[in-house]
C-alpha positions as YAML, in Angstrom:
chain: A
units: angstrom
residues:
- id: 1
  name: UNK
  ca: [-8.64, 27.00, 14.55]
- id: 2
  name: UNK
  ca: [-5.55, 27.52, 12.73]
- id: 3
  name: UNK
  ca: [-3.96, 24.96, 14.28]
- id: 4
  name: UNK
  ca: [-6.69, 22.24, 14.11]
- id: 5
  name: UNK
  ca: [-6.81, 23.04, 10.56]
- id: 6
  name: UNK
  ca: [-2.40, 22.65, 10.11]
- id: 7
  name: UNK
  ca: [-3.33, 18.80, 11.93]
- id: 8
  name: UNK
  ca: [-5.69, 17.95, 9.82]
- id: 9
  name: UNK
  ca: [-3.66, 19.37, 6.99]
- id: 10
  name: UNK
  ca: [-0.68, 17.71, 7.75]
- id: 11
  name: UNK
  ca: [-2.26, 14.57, 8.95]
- id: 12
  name: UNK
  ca: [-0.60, 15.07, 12.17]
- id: 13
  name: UNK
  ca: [2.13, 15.69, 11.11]
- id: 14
  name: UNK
  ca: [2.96, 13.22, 8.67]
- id: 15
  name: UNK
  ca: [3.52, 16.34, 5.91]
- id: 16
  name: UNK
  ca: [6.38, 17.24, 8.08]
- id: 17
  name: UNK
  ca: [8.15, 14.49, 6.56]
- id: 18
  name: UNK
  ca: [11.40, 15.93, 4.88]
- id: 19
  name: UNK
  ca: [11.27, 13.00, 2.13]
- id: 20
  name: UNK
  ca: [8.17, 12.36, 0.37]
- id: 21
  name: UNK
  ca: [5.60, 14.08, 2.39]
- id: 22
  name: UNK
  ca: [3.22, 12.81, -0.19]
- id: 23
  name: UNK
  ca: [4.06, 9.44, 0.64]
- id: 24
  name: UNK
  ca: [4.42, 9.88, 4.31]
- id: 25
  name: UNK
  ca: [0.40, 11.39, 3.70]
- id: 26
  name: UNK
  ca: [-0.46, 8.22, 2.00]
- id: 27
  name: UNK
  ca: [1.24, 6.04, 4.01]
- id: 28
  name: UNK
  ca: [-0.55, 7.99, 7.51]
- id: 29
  name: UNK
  ca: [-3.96, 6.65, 5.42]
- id: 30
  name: UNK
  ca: [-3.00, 2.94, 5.66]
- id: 31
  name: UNK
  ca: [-1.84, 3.60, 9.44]
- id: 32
  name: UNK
  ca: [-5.62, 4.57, 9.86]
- id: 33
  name: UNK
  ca: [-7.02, 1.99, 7.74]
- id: 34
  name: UNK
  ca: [-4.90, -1.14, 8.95]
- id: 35
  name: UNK
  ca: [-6.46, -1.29, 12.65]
- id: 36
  name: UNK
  ca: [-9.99, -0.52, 10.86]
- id: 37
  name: UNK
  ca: [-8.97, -3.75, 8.88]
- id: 38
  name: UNK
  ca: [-7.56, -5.70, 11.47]
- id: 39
  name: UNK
  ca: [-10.63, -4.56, 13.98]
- id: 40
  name: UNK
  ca: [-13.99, -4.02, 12.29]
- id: 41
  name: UNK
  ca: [-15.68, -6.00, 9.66]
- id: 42
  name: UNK
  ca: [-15.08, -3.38, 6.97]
- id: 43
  name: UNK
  ca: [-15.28, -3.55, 3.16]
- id: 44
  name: UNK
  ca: [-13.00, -1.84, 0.64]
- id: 45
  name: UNK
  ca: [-16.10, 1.02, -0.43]
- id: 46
  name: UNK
  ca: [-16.14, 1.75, 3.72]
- id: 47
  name: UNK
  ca: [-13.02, 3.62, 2.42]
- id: 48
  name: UNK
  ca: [-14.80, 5.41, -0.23]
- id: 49
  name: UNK
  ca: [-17.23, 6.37, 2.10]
- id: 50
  name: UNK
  ca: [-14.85, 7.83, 4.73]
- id: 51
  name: UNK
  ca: [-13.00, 9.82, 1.97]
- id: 52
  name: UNK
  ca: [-16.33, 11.19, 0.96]
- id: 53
  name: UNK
  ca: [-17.58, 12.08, 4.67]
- id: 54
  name: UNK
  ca: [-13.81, 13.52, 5.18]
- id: 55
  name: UNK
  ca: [-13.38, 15.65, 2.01]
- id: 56
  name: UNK
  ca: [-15.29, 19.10, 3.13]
- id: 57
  name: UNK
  ca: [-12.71, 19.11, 6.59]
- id: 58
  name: UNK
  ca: [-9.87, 17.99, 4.09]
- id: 59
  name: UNK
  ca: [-10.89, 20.97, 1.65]
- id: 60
  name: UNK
  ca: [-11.33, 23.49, 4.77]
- id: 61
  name: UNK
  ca: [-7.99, 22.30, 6.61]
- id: 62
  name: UNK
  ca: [-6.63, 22.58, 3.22]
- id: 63
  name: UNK
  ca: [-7.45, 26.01, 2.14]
- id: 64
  name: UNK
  ca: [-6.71, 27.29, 5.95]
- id: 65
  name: UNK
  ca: [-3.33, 26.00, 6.08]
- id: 66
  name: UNK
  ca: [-2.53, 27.66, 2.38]
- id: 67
  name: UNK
  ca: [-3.98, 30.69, 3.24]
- id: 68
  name: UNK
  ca: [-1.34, 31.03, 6.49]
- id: 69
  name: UNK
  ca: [1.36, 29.70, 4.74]
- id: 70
  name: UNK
  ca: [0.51, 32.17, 1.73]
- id: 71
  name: UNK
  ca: [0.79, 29.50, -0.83]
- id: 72
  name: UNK
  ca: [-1.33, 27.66, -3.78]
- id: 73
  name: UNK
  ca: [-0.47, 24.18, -2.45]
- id: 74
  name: UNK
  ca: [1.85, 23.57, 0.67]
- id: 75
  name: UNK
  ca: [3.70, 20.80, 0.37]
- id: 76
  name: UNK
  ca: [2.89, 20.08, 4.26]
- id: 77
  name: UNK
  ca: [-0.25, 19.48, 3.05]
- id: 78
  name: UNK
  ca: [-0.69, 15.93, 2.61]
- id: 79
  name: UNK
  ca: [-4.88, 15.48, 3.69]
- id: 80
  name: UNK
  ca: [-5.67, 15.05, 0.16]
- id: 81
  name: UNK
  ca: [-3.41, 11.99, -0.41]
- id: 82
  name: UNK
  ca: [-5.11, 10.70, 2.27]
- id: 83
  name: UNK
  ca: [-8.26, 10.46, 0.68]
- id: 84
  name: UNK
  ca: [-6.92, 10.45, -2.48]
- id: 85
  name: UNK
  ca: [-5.28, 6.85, -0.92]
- id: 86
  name: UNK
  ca: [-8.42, 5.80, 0.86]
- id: 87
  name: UNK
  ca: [-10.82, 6.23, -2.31]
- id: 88
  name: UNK
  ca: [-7.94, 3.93, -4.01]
- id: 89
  name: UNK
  ca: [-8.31, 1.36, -1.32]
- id: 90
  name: UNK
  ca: [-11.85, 1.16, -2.03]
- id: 91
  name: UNK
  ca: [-11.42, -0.68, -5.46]
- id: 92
  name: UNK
  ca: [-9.42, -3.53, -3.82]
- id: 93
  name: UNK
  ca: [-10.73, -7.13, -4.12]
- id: 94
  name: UNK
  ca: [-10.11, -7.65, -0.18]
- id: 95
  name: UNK
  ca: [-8.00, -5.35, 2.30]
- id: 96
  name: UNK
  ca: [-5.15, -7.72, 2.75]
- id: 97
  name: UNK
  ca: [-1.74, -6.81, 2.39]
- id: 98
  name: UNK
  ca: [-0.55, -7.43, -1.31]
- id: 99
  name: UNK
  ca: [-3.88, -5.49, -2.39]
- id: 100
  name: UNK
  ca: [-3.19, -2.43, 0.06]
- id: 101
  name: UNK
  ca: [0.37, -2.65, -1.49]
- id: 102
  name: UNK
  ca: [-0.79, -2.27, -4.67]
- id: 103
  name: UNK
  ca: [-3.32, 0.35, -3.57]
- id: 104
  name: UNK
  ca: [-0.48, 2.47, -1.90]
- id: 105
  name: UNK
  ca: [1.72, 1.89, -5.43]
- id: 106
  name: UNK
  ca: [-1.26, 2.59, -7.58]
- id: 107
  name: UNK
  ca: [-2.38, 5.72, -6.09]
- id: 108
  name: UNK
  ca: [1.14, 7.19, -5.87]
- id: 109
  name: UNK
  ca: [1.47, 6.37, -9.50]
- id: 110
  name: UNK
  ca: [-1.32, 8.78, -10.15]
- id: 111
  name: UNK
  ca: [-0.78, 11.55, -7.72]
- id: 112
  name: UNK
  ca: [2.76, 11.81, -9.24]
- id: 113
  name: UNK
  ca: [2.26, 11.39, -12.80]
- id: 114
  name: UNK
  ca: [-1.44, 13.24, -13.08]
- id: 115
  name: UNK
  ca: [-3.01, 11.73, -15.96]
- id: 116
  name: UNK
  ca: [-5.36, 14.26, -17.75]
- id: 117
  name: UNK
  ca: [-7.58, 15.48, -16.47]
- id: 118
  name: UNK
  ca: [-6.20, 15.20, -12.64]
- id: 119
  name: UNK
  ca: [-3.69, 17.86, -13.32]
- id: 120
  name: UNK
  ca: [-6.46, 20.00, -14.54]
- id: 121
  name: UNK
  ca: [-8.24, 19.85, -10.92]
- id: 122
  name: UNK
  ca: [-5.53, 21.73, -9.51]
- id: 123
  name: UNK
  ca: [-6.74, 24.58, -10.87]
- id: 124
  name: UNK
  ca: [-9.76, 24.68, -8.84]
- id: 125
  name: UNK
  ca: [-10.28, 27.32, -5.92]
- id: 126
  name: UNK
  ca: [-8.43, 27.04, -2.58]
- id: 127
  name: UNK
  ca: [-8.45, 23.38, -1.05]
- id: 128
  name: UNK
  ca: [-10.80, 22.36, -3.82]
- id: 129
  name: UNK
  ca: [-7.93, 22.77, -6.07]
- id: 130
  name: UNK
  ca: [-5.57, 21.03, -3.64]
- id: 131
  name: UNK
  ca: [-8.03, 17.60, -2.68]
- id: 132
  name: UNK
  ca: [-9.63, 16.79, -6.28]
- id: 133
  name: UNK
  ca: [-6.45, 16.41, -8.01]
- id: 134
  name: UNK
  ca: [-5.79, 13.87, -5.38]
- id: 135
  name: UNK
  ca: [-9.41, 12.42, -5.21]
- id: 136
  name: UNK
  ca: [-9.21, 11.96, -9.11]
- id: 137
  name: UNK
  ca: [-6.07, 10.05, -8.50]
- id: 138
  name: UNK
  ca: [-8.01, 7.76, -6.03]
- id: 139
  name: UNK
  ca: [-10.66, 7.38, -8.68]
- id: 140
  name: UNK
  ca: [-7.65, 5.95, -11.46]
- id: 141
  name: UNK
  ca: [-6.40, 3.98, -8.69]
- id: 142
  name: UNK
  ca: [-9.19, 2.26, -7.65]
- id: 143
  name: UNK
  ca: [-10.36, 1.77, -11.11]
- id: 144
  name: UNK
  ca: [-7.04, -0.02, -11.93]
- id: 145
  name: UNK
  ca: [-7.82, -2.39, -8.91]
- id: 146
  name: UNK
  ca: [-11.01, -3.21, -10.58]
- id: 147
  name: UNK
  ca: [-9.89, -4.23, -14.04]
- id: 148
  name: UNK
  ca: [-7.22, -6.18, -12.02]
- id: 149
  name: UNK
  ca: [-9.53, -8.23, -10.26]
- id: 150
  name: UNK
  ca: [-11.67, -9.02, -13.56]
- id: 151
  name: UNK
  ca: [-8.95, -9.52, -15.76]
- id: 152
  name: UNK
  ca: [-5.96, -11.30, -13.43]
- id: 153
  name: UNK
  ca: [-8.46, -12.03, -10.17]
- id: 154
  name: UNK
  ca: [-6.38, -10.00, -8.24]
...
């Protein structure tokens, strides 16, 4: 189980990355979600919905993978940007290619800089700790995309 839980962790392996593993994690998400795009008649909130269904394996890959690595938050670890990225992706307009752009920009913005009270998540237990920071990163992403579209009809 161990290492089921370091692939999911890792998002196969995209937390290997030596620069930005964060962004590799995010970037993994849009690999996912592009074919989903390109294939199936999916809407932006499909994403929310598929962060939602994946969080509990997120938080349980999470908290395995820090608990054999004996650390808080392994930088490996890059499952929560990927749902932190896909609830982001959920407030776009349309899932074309300047939107996921800003999506991927948008939610990095937030994972990095932690806006109150995302920084505060990271206090929570385990892999709860390690996914809501990111989740509540998703949430200021995706909330930006919304006032975008209202405001500039992006």
């Amino acid at each position: 189980m161990n290492r089921v839980a370091l692939a999911i962790a890792t998002w196969f392996g995209c937390g290997f990355w030596p620069k930005g593993p964060g962004t590799a994690g995010s970037i993994g998400a849009l690999l996912v979600a592009w074919p989903l795009i390109a294939w199936l008649p999916v809407q932006p909130w499909h994403f929310a919905v598929l962060a939602l269904v994946m969080t509990p394996l997120g938080i349980w890959a999470s908290t395995r993978t820090a608990e054999v690595r004996q650390m808080k938050d392994p930088q490996i670890v890059v499952v929560d940007e990927v749902l932190g990225q896909w609830i982001t992706l959920a407030g776009a307009s349309t899932l074309d290619l300047p939107h996921i752009a800003a999506a991927l920009l948008l939610f990095r913005l937030f994972d990095i800089t932690k806006p109150w009270p995302v920084r505060k998540l990271e206090s929570l237990p385990a892999g709860t700790g390690i996914v809501a920071d990111d989740l509540a990163a998703g949430v200021y992403g995706a909330a930006v995309l919304v006032v975008l579209r209202f405001v500039v009809q992006f």
